[in-house]
Residue frames relative to the residue before (quaternion, step in Angstrom):
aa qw qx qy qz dx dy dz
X 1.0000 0.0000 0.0000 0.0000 0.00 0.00 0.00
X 0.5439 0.5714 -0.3813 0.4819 3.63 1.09 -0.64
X 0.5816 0.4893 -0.3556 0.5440 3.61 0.48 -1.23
X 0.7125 0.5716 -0.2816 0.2939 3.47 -0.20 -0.78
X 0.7486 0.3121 -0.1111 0.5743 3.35 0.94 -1.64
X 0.4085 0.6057 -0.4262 0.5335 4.13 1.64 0.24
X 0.6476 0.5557 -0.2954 0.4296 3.54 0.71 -1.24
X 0.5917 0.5633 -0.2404 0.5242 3.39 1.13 -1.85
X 0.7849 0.3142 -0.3066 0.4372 4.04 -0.10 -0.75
X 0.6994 0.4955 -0.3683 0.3601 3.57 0.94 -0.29
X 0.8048 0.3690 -0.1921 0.4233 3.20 1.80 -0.83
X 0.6236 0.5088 -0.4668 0.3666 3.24 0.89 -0.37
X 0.4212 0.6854 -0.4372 0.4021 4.47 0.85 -0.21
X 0.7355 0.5450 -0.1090 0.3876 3.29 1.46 -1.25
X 0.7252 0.4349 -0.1740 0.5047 3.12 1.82 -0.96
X 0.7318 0.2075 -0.3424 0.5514 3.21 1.31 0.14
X 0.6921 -0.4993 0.4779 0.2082 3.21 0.57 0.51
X 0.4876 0.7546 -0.3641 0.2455 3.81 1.22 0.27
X 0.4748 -0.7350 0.3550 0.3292 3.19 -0.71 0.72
X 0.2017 -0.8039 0.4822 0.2839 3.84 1.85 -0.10
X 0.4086 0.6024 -0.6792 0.0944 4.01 0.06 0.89
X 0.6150 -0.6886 0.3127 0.2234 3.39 -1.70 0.93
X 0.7054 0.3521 -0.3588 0.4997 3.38 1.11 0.52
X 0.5611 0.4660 -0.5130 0.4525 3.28 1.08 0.72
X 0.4964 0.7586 -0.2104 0.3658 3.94 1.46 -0.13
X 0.1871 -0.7646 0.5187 0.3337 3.31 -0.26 0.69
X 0.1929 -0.8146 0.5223 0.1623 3.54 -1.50 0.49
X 0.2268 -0.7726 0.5782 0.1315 3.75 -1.15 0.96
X 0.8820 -0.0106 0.0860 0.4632 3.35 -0.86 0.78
X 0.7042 -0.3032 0.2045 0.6085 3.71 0.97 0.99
X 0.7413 0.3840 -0.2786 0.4747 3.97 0.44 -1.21
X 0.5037 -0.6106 0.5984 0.1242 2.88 -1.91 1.08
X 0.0418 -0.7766 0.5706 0.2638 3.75 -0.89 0.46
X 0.8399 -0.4573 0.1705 0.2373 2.92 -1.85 1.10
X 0.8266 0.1084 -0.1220 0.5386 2.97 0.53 -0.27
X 0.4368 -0.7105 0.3827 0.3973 4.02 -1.20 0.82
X 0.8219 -0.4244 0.1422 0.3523 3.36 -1.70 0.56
X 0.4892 0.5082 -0.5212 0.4804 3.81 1.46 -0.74
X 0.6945 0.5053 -0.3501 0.3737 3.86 0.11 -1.34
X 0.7363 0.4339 -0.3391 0.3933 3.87 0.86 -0.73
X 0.5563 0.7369 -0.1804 0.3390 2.87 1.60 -0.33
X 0.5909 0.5833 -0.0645 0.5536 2.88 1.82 -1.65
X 0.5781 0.6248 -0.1807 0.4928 3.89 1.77 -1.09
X 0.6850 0.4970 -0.2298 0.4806 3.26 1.03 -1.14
X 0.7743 0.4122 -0.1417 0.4588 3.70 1.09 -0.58
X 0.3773 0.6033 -0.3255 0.6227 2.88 1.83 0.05
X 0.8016 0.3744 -0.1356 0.4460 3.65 0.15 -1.16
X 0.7090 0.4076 -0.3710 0.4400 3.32 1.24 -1.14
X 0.5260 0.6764 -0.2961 0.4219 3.80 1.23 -0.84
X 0.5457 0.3867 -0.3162 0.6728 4.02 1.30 -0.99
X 0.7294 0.3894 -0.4097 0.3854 3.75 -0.33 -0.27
X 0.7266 0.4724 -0.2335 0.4410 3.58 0.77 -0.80
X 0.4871 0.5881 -0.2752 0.5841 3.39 1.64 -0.24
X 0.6118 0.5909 -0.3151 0.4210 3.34 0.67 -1.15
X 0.8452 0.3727 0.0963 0.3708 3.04 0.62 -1.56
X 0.6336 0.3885 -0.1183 0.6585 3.36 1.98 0.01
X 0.4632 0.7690 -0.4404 -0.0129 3.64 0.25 -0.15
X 0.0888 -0.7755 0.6248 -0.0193 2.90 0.16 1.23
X 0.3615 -0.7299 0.5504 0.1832 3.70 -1.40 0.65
X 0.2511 -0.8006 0.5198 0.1610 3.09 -0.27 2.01
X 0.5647 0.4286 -0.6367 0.3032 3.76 -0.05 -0.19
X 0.7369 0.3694 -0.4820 0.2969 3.62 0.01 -1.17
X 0.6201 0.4834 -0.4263 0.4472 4.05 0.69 -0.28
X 0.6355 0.3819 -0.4254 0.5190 3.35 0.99 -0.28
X 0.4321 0.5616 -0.4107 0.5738 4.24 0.94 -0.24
X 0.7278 0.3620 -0.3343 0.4770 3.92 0.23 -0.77
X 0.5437 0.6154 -0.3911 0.4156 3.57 0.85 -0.77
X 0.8156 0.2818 -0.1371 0.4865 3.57 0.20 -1.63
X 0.5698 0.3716 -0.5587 0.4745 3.81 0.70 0.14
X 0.6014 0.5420 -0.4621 0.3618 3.68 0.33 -0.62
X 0.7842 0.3821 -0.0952 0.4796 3.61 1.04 -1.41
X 0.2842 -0.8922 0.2935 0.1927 2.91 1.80 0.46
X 0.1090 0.7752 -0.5260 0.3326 3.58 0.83 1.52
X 0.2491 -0.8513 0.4610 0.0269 3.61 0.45 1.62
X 0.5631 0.6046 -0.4150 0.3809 3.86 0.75 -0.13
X 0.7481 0.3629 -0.2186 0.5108 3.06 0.61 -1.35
X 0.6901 0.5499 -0.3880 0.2661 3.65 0.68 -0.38
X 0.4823 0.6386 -0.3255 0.5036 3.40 0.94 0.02
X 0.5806 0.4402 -0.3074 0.6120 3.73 0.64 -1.46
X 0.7376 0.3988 -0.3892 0.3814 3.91 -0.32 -1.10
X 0.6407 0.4877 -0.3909 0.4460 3.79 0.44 -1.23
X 0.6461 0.2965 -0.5470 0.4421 3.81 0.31 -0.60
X 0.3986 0.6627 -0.5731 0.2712 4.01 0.33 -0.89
X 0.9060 0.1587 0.0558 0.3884 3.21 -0.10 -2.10
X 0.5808 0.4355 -0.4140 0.5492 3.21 1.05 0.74
């Protein structure tokens, strides 16, 4: 589990690109986490957004197809009608 949560501090700085200073960081029990609170912040919505997808999937083109026929926007309708037809 140690190996693991090493891997976690080495990789997640990298994926966002954080800048990891220690008073911008939130801290648990003495330990700093890997990344600062904007970046954990940016993680949480990442993860919460894949979960809510998971569980929602709604199919944005055709709501986005209802949008522009209602607002009648004639470009995009064509392209969509071959889609679903």
């Amino acid at each position: 589990m140690y190996f693991v949560l090493k891997k976690v501090y080495i990789w997640l700085p990298r994926v966002f690109g954080c800048h990891c200073q220690d008073e911008r960081s939130f801290h648990y029990k003495g330990i700093r986490f890997p990344i600062c609170a904007r970046c954990t912040g940016e993680a949480v919505g990442i993860l919460v957004g894949m979960v809510l997808i998971l569980f929602h999937q709604f199919d944005i083109l055709f709501y986005f197809y209802r949008f522009c026929k209602k607002n009648r926007v004639s470009k995009f309708d064509s392209r969509v009608e071959k889609f679903y037809n």
